[in-house]
N, C-alpha and C positions, 0 to 999 in steps of 0.2 A: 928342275927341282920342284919340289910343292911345297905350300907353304903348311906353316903349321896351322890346326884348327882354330885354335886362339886367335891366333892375325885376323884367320879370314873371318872370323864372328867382328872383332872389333873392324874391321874394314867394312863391314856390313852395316853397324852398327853408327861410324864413322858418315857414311855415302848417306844415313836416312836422315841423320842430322843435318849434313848439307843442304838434304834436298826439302826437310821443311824449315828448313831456316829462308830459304830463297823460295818459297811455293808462291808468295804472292808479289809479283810484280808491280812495285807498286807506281814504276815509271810509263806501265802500259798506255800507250796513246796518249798521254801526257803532252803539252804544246812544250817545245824545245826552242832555246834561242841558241847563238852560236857566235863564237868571237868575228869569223866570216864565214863564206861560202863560196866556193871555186866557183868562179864565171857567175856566181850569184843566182845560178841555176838552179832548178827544183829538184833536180837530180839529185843532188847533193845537200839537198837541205837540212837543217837541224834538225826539221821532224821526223826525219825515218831513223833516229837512233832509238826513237820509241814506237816503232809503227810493229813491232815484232816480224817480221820479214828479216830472216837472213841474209836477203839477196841488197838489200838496200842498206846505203850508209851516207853517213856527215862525209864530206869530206874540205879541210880547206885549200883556199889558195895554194898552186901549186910554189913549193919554193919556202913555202910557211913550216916552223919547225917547233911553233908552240903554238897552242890557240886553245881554246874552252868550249864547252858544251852545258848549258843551264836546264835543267828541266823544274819545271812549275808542276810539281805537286798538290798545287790547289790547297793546302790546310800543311802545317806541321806536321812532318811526320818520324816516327823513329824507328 
């Protein structure tokens, strides 16, 4: 099927608001703390949930089924 023009304008229109709503990162490279850290390992540290690298993550204790991630923004921000 194809959609009609109308969608694909507001879908357009839709995708540019996302994407300057989110343009600025404002947790980039920001220091992280974390409720724990599997094997307490660097690997898995709090700070590569801000390091921007896809390939690295938090992760906790294995067996763990809640746990939190803090990032310090250095100043209030909204």
């Amino acid at each position: 099927g194809l959609f009609h023009e109308t969608d694909v304008a507001r879908l357009k229109g839709f995708g540019e608001t996302i994407r300057a709503t989110f343009a600025n990162n404002f947790a980039a490279n920001k220091p992280a703390t974390a409720s724990e850290t599997r094997g307490d390992h660097p690997t898995y540290a709090a700070n590569l949930t801000t390091d921007g690298d896809p390939a690295t993550y938090w992760a906790p204790e294995d067996g763990t089924t809640s746990g939190w991630v803090e990032i310090d923004l250095g100043q209030p921000t909204t």
